[in-house]
N, C-alpha and C positions, 0 to 999 in steps of 0.2 A: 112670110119668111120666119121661120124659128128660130129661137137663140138656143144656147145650151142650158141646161138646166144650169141653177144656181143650186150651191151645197146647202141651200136652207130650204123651211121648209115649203116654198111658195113654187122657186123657180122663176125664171124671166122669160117676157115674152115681146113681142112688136106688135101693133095692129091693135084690135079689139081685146086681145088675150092682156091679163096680168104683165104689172111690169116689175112690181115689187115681191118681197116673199109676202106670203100669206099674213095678215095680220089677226089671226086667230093665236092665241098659246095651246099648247098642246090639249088643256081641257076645253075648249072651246069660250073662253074668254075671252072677249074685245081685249087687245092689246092697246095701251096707252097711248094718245099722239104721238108720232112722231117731231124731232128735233129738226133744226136745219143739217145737212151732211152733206150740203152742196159746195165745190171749190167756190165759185163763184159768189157765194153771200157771206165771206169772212172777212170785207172789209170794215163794214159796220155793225152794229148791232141789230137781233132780235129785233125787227119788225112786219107788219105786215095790215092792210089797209083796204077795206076796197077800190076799186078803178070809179072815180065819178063820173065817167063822161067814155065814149068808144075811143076820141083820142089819148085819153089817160090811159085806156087800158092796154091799146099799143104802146107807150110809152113802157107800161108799165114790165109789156114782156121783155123788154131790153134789160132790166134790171140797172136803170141811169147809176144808181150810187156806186155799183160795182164798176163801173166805167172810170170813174174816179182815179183809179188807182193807174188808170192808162195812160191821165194826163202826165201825174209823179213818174211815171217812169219813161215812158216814150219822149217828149220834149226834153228834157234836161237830154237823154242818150242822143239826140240830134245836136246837142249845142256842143255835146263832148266830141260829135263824130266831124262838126264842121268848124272846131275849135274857136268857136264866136257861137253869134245868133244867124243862122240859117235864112234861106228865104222866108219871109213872112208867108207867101203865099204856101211854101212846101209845106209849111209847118200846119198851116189850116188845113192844107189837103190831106197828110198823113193822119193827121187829128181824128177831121172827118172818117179818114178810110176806116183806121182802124178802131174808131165809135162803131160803125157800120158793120163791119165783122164780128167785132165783143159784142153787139145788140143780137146780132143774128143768130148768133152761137148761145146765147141766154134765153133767146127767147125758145131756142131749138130744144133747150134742156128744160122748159117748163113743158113743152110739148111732152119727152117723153117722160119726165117727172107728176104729171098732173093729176095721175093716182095718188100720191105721196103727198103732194102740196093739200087733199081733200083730207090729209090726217093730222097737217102737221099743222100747230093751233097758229104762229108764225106766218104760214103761208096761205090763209083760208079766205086770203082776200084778194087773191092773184085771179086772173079775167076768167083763165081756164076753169078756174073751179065754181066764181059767182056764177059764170055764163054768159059773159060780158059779151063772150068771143069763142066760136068752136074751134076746136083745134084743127081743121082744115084752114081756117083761115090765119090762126097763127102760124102755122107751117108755110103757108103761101106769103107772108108777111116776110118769116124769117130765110125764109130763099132769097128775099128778093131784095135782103139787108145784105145778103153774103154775096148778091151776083153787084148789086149798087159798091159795096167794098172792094172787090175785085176790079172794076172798073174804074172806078174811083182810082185806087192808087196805081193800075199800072199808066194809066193816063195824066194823072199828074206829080205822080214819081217817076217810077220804074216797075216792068216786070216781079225784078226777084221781091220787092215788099209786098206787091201783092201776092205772089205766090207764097212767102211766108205765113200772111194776115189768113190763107187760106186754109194753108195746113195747120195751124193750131186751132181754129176751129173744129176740124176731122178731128181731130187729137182729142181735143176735150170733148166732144161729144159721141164719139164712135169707143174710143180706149177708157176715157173716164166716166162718162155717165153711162152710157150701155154696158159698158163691162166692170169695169175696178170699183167703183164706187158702194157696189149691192156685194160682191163677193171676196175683197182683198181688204187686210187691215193697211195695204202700203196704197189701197188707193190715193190718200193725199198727197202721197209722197211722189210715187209716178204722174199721177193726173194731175199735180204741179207744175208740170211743165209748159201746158198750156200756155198758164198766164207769166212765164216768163217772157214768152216771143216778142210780146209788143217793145222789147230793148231790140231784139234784133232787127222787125219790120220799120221802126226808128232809124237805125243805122244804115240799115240796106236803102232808105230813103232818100240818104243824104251824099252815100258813099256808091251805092249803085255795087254795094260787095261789102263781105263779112271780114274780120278778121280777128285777131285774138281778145281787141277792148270788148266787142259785142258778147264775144264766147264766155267771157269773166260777167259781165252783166247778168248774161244769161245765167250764169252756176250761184251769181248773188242771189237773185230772183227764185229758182229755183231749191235753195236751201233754205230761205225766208218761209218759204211754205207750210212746210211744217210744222215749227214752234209756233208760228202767228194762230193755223188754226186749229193745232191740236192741246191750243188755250185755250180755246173756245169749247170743243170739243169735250175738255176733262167737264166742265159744267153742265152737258146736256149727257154723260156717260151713263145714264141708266136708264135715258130715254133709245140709244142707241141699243142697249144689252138688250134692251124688251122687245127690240124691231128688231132685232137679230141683225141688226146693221153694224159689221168689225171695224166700226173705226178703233185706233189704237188704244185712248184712254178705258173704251168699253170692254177690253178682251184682254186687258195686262194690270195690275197694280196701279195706283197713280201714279207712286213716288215712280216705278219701272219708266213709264208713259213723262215723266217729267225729265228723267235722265236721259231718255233718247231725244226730248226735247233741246238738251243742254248740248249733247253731241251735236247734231244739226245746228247751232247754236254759234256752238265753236267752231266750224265748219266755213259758217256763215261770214261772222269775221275776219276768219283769215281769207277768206277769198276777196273780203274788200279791201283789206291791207294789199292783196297780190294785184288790186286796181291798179293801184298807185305807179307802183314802176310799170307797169303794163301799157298804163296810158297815159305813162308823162305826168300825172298830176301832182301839184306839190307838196310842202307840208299841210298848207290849207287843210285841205282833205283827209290827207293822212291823221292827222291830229280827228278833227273831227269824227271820222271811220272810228278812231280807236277808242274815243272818247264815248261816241254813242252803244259802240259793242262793248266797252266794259260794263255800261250800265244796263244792256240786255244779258249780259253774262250773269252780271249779280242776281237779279230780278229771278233767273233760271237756278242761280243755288237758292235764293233763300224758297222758290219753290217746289222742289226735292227734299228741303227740310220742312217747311210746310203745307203738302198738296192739298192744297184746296181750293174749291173753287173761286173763295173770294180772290186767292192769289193770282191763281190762273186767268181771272178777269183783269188782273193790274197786266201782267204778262202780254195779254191779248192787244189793251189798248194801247202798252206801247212800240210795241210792233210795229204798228202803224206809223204811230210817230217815229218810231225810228228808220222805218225804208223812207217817208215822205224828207225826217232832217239829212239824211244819207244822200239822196236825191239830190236836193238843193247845195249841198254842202259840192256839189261837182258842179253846177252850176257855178256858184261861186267864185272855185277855184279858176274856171274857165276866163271866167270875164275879168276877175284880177290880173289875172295873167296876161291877157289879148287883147281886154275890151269887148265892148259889143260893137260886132261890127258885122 
């Protein structure tokens, strides 16, 4: 099966054929490694190790520290959707489920990344590329995370969370690594959305149905995106230029690449402040929201006035901290209010 050419100069392919453009420069010069430019490895930093053993290196296709950011978000949107602490058991099964799909879906993008991961100095210790494990049997691995996930949660949720858990998986690996990620500079910004789901597969958990608290999660989640890893990004920006990979910082200014940051940014905060009356929560939260968005706010001018990468690394790590205290600050709120119960 053929994909469409890419605008650069390699093209993409499925199967045995190329998946990346060409890593020749135009005189025939080995082009530089590649950087990471994966949605899914911007919660921590630059590393990369080989697999010691065959269970590590299944382990390893899941990309476990990425998963991280499932617990920060998923758990706390079940405590706000059940205005307490939910069943214990629910909470381990949606846990479970949507581990099981986030593993599937990462290990599905080393599958089709494993040309790229052979360039990129970061990823030269992932299974696909030592040998750990052929990619037949990481594909057969990762099927059988996403058909365990699907099972998993409509059996001890509901239907619609599995169906959720399902279709961001297709999302992220059909829309964003098959396509956005090699040929659009908005790939982070579309193929974001991904990893917003796991708020809604969460709530659909507990509620057995969406409604506007989950939709505001989801646009917090999805505006997060950007700033968190296109700080990342402004410091690998000439590893990108060289791969002819358009993430933004690589194909615009920095300062340009830091103000669209600041927008997304702003964006961001206000949709956690429009949390608050949305779903009840008090000043707890509120306070806190606007406390940790002013100090990602600053963080984004004073890096407009000075881009750089050392800044853009201050930027990056608190991103982090700031969805994970955002998170818990609704927790908080929650159990002030009701209790655990």
């Amino acid at each position: 099966m053929q994909r469409n050419r890419s605008p650069y100069d390699g093209g993409v392919s499925v199967g045995s054929r190329p998946l990346v453009p060409s890593r020749l420069a135009p005189h025939g010069t080995a082009r530089p490694p590649l950087v990471p430019h994966d949605a899914g490895d911007v919660v921590g930093p630059p590393h990369g190790h080989a697999p010691a053993s065959t269970v590590a290196a299944y382990i390893a296709l899941t990309k476990p520290r990425i998963i991280e950011l499932l617990l920060i978000t998923t758990v706390p949107t079940m405590i706000l959707a059940r205005q307490g602490w939910p069943s214990t058991a629910l909470v381990v099964v949606t846990v479970i489920g949507g581990t099981l799909a986030a593993g599937g879906a990462n290990a599905i993008n080393m599958v089709v990344d494993r040309d790229i991961d052979r360039l990129m100095q970061r990823t030269q210790g992932r299974p696909l590329v030592t040998g750990a494990m052929t990619p037949t049997s990481a594909l057969a691995f990762a099927l059988a995370l996403e058909a365990a996930a699907f099972a998993v949660l409509w059996w001890g949720a509901n239907l619609l969370s599995a169906v959720l858990a399902l279709a961001a998986t297709a999302f992220y690996v059909g829309v964003y690594t098959l396509w956005l990620k090699r040929t659009s500079r908005q790939n982070i910004v579309i193929g974001g959305a991904a990893g917003a789901v796991p708020v809604l597969v969460g709530w659909a958990a507990v509620r057995d149905s969406l409604g506007w608290e989950p939709i505001v999660l989801f646009a917090v989640m999805f505006l997060w995106t950007p700033p968190h890893f296109w700080a990342l990004a402004i410091k690998y920006r000439d590893d990108y230029r060289a791969a002819g990979v358009p993430m933004l910082p690589s194909v615009v200014p920095l300062r340009e690449a830091a103000q669209q940051m600041m927008a997304y940014t702003v964006l961001l905060v206000a949709s956690t402040l429009v949390l608050a009356p949305v779903a009840s929560l008090s000043w707890i939260y509120t306070v806190a929201a606007a406390l940790l968005g002013a100090v990602f706010v600053a963080l984004n001018v004073v890096l407009i006035r000075r881009p750089t990468p050392a800044m853009s690394m201050r930027v990056f790590t608190y991103s982090i901290t700031y969805v994970t205290l955002l998170f818990g600050a609704i927790v908080v709120d929650v159990f002030v209010r009701h209790g655990v119960s």
